[in-house]
C-alpha positions as a Markdown table, in Angstrom:
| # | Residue | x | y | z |
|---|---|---|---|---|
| 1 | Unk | -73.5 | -19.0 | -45.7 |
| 2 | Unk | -74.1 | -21.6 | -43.1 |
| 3 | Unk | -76.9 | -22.7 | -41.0 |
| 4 | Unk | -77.0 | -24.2 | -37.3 |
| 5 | Unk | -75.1 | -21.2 | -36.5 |
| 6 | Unk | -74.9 | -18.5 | -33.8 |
| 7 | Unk | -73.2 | -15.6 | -33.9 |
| 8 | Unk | -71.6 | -13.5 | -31.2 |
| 9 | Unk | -71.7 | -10.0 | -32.0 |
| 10 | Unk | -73.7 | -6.7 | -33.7 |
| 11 | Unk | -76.2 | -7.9 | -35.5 |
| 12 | Unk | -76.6 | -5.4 | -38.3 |
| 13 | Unk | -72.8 | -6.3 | -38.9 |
| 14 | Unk | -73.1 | -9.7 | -39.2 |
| 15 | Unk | -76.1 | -9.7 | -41.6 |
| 16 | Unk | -74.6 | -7.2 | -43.6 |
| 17 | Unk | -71.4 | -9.5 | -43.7 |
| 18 | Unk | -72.6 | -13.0 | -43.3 |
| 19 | Unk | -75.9 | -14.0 | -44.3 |
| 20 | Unk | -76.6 | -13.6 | -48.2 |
| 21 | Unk | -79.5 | -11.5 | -49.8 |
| 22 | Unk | -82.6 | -13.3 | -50.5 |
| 23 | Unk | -82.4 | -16.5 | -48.0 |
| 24 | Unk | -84.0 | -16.6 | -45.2 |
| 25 | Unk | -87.5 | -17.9 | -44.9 |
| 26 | Unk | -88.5 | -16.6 | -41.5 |
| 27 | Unk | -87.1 | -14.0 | -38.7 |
| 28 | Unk | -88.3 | -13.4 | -35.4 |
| 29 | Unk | -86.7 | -10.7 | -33.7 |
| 30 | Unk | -86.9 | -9.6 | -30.1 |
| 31 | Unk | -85.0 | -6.2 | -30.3 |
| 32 | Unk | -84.2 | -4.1 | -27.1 |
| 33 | Unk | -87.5 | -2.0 | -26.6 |
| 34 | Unk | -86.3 | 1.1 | -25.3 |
| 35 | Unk | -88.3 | 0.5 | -22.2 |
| 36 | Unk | -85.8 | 1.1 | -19.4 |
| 37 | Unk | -85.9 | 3.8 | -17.0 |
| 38 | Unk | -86.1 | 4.0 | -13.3 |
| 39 | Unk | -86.3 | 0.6 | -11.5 |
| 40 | Unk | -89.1 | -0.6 | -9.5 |
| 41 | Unk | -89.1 | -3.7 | -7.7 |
| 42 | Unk | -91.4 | -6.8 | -6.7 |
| 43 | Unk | -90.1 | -9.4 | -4.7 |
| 44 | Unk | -92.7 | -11.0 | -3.6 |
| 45 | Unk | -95.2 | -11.0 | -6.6 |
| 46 | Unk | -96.6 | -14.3 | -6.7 |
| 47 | Unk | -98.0 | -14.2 | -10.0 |
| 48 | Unk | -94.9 | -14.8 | -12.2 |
| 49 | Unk | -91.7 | -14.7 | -10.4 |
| 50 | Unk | -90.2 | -11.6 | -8.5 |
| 51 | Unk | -90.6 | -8.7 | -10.5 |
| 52 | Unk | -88.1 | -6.2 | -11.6 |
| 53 | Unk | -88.4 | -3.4 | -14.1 |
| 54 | Unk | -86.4 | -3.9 | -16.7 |
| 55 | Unk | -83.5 | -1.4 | -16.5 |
| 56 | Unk | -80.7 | -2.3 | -18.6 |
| 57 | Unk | -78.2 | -0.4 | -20.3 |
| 58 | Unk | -78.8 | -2.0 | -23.8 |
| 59 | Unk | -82.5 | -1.2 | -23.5 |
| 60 | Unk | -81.7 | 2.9 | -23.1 |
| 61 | Unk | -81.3 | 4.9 | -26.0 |
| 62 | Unk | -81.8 | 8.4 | -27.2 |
| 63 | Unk | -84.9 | 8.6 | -29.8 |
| 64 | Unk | -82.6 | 9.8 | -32.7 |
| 65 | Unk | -80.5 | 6.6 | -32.1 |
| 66 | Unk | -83.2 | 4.1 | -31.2 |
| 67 | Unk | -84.8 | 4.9 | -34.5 |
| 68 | Unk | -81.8 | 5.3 | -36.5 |
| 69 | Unk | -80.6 | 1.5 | -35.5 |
| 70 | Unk | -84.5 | 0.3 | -35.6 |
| 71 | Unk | -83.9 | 1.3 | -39.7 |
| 72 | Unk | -81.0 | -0.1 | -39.8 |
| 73 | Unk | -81.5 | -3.6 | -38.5 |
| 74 | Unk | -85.0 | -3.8 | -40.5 |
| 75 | Unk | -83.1 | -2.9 | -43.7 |
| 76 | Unk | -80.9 | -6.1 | -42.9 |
| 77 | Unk | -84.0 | -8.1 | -42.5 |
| 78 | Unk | -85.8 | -6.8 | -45.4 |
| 79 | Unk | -82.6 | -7.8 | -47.5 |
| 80 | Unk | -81.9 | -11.3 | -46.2 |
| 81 | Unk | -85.6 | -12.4 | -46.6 |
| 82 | Unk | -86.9 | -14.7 | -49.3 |
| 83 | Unk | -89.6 | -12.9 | -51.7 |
| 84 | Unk | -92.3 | -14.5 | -49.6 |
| 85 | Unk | -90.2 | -14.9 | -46.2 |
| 86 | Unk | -92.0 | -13.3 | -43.6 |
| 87 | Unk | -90.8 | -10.9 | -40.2 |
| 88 | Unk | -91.8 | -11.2 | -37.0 |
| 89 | Unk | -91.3 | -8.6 | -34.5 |
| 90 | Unk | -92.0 | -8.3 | -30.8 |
| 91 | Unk | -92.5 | -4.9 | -29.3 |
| 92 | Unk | -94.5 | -3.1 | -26.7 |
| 93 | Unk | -95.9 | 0.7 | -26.5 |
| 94 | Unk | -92.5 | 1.7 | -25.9 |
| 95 | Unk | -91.7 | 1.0 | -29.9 |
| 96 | Unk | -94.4 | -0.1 | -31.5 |
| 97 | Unk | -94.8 | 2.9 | -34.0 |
| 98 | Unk | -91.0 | 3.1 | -34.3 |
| 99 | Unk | -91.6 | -0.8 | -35.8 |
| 100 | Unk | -94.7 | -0.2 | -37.8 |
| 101 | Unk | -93.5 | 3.0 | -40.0 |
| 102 | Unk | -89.8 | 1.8 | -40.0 |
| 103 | Unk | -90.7 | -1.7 | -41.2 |
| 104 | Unk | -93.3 | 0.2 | -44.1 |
| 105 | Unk | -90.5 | 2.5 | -45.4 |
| 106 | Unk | -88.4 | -0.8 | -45.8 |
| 107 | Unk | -91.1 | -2.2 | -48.1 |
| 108 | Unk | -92.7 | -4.9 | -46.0 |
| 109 | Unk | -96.2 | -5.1 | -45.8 |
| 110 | Unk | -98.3 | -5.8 | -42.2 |
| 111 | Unk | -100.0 | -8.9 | -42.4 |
| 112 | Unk | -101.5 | -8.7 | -38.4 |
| 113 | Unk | -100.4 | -7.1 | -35.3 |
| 114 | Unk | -101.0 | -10.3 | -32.9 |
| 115 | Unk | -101.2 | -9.5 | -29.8 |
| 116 | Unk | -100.1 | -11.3 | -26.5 |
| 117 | Unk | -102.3 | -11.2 | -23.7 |
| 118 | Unk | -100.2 | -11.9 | -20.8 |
| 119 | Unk | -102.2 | -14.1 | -18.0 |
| 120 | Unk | -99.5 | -13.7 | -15.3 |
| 121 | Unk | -99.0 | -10.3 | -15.8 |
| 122 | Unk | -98.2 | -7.9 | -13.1 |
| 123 | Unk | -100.5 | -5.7 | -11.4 |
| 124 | Unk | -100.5 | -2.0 | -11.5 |
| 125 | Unk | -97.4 | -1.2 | -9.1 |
| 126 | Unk | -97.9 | 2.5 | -9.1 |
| 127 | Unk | -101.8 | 2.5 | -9.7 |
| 128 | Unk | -101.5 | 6.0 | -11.9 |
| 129 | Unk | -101.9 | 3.4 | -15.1 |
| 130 | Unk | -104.1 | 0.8 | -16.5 |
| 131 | Unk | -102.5 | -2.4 | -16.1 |
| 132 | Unk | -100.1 | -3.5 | -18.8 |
| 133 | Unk | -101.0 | -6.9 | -19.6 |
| 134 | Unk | -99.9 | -7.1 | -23.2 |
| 135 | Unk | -97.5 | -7.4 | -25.9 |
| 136 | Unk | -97.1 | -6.6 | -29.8 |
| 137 | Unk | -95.7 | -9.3 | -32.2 |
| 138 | Unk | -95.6 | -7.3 | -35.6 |
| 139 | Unk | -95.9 | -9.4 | -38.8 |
| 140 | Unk | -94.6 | -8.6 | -41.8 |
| 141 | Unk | -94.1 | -9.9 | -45.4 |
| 142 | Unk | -91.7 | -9.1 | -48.1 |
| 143 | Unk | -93.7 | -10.2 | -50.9 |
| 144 | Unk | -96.9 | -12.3 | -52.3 |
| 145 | Unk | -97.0 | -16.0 | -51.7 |
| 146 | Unk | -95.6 | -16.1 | -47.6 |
| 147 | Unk | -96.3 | -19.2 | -46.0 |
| 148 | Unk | -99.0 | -19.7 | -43.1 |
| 149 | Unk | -99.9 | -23.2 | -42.1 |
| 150 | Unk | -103.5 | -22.6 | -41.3 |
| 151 | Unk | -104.2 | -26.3 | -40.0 |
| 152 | Unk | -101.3 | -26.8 | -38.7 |
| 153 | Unk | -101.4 | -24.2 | -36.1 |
| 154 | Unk | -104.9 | -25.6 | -35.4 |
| 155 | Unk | -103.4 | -28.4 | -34.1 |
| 156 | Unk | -101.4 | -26.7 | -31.6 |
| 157 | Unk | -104.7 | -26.3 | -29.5 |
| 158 | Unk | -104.2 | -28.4 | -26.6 |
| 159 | Unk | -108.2 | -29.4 | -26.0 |
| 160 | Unk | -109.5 | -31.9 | -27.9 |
| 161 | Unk | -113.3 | -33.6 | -28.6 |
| 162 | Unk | -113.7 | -37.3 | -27.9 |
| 163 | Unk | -113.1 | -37.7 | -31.7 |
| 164 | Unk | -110.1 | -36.2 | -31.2 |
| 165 | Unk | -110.4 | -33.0 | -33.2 |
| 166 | Unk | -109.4 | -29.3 | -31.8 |
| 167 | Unk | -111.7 | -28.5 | -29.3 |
| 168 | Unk | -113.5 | -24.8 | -29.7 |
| 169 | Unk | -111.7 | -24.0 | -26.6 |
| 170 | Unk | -107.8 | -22.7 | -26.3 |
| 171 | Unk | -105.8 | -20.4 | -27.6 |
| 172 | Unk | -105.2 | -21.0 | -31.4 |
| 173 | Unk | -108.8 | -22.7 | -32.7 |
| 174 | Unk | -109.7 | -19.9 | -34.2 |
| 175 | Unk | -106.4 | -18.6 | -35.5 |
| 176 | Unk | -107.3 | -15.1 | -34.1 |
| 177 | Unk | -104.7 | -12.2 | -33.3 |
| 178 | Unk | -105.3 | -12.5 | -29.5 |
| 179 | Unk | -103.1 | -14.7 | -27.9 |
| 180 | Unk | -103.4 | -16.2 | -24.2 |
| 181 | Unk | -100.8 | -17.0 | -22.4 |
| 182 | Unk | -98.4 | -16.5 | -19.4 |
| 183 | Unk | -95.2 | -14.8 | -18.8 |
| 184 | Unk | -92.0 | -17.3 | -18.5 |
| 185 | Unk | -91.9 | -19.4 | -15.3 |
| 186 | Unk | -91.0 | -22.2 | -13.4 |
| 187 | Unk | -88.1 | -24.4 | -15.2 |
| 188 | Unk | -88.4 | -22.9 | -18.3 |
| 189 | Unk | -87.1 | -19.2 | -16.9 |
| 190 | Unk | -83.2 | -18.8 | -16.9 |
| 191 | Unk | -81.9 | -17.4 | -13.6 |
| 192 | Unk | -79.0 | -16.1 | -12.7 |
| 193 | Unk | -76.8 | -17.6 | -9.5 |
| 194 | Unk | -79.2 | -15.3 | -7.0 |
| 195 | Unk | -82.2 | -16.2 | -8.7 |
| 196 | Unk | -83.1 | -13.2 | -10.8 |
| 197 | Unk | -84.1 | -13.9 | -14.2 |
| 198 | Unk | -81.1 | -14.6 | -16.5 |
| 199 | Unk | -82.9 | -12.0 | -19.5 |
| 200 | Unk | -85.8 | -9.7 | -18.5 |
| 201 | Unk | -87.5 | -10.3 | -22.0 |
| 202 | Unk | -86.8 | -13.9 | -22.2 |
| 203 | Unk | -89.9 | -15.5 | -24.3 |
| 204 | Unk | -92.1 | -18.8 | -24.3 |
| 205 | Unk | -91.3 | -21.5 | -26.3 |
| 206 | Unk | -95.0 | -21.8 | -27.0 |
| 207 | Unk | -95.2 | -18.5 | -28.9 |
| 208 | Unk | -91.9 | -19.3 | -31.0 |
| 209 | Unk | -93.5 | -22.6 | -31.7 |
| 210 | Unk | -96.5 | -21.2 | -32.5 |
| 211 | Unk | -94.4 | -18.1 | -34.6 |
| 212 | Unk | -92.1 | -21.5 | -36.7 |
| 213 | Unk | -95.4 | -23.2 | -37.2 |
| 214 | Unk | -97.6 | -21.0 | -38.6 |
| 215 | Unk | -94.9 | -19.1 | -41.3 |
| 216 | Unk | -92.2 | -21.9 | -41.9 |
| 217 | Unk | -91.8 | -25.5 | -42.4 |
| 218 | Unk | -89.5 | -28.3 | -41.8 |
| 219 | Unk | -85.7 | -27.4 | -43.5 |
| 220 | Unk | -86.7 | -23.5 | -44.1 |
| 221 | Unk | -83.8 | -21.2 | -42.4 |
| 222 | Unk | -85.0 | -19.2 | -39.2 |
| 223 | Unk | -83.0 | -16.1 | -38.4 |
| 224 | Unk | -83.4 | -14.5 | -35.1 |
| 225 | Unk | -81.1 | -11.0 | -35.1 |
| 226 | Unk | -81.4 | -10.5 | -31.1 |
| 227 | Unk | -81.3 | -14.1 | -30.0 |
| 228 | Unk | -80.9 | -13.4 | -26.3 |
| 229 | Unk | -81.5 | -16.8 | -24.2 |
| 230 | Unk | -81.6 | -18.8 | -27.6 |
| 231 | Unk | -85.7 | -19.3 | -27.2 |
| 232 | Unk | -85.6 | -19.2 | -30.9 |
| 233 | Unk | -83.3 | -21.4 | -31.9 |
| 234 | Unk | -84.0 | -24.3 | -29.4 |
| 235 | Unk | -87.5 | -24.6 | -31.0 |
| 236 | Unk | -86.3 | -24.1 | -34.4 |
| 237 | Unk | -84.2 | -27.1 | -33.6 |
| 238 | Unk | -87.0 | -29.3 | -32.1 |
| 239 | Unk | -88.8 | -28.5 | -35.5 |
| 240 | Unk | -86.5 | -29.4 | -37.9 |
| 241 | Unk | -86.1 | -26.1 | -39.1 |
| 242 | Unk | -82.3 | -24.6 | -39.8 |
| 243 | Unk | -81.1 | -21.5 | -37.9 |
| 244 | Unk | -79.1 | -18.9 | -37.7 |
| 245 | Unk | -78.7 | -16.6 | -34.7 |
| 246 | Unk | -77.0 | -13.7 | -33.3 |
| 247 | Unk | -77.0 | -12.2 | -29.7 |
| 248 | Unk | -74.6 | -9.2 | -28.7 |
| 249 | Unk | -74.4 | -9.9 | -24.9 |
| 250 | Unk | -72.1 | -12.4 | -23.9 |
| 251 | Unk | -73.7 | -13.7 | -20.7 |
| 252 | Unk | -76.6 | -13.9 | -22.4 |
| 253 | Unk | -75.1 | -16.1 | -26.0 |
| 254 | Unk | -73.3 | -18.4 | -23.3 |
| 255 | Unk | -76.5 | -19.4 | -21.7 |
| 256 | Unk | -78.0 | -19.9 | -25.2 |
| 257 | Unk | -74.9 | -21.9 | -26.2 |
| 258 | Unk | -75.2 | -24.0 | -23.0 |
| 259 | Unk | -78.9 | -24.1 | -23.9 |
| 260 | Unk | -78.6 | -25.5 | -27.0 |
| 261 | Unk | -75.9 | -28.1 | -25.9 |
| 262 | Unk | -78.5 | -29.5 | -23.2 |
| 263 | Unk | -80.9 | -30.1 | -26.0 |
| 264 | Unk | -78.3 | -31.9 | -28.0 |
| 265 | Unk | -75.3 | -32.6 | -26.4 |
| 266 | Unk | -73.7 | -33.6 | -29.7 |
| 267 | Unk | -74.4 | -30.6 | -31.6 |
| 268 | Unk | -71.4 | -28.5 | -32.7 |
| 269 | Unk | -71.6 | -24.9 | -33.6 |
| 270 | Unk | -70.3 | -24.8 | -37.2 |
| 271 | Unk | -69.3 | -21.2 | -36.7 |
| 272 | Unk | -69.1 | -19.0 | -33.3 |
| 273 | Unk | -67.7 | -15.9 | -34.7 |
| 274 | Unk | -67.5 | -12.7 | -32.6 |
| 275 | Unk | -67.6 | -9.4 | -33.9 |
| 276 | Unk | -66.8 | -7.5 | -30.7 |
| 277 | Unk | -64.4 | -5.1 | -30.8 |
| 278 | Unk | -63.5 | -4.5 | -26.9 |
């Protein structure tokens, strides 16, 4: 098994195939959400970027199937983890129950359900709802003894006193499961040539960091199943960790790869392997 390595293809497959039982300290996995349906759009939102619904085909799935393959790619996870590795998982509504029972039939155990409080969120398009300003990040454990850097992820609070401590304002002094902050924007946001967002789900690097700080540390092996835009992986890499990721889409793995070569232009890929069979 290697590490520094990204994987183009299914990811149930390839862990199944290619990553050993028992060794990986961390995953964070961003799986499709089963959100899609009809399409709404917002050009002109000025609050995080033109808005469009999310409405892809690999987001659409019957409820048989969605929880049949939300079983079968926790199982994976469940078996490549480290006794005390720990599983992060971001959902919405749309699949948060699927996540919770599935990931307790596997075994793991729920340490918090943080959420994240979206301060750019969109506003009520069709005003028949409440405003949906948040998301789930599920964490589990495998076992006794997981790893959370308490002070560490202190120190990601921006504010500071005058002697130079963190500040009781921000996001993370208190370590608390709420968690402020915006939508992806500006030059962090992939786009595609007419502008649109490269991936609808795409995620901050400050909530990875955040995620690789609190339940890692510097060599451990972070796995991320669904690795879309590479978010993951580019972080992991700015903190020393090891990776190992997998992403199905191909438009989506070549912006990661292309990604990951801008951060470190002399960084090879020990293994690209695809597993698609069209």
């Amino acid at each position: 098994m290697k590490h520094n390595t990204f994987y183009l293809g299914d990811c149930i497959e390839i862990m199944h195939t290619c990553i050993d039982a028992g060794t990986i300290d961390l995953i964070y996995a961003d799986p499709p959400y089963n959100a899609s349906g009809k399409e709404l759009n917002l050009v002109n939102n000025k609050t995080g970027g033109p808005f469009y619904k999310i409405n892809e085909e690999w987001d659409t799935w019957e409820p048989e199937t969605y929880w049949e393959f939300t079983k079968a790619w926790i199982k994976q996870c469940k078996r490549v983890l480290k006794p005390h590795g720990s599983l992060y998982v971001s959902c919405t509504y749309h699949n948060l129950g699927e996540v919770l029972i599935i990931g307790k039939e596997a075994g793991l155990r729920v340490n918090n359900v943080l959420v994240w409080r979206k301060t750019n969120a969109m506003p009520s398009i069709t005003r028949r709802t409440y405003k949906h300003t948040v998301e789930f990040v599920v964490w589990f454990v495998a076992g006794n003894g997981w790893t959370f850097n308490y002070e560490a992820v202190k120190q990601l609070n921006p504010y500071r006193t005058k002697d130079g401590n963190p500040s009781q304002m921000g996001d993370f002094v208190e370590i608390d499961d709420v968690i402020s902050m915006p939508v992806v924007q500006g030059k962090e946001r992939l786009r595609r040539s007419e502008g649109r967002a490269l991936h609808p789900t795409q995620k901050p690097e400050k909530l990875l960091r955040l995620i690789i700080t609190a339940s890692s540390n510097p060599g451990d092996i972070v796995l991320d199943p669904f690795a879309g835009s590479g978010t993951t992986l580019v972080v992991a890499q700015q903190m020393q960790r090891r990776w190992i990721g997998i992403e199905k889409n191909p438009i989506y793995y070549d912006a990661a790869v292309k990604r990951l070569h801008s951060l470190q232009p002399s960084m090879i890929l020990e293994r690209q392997y695809d597993y698609s069979t069209s």
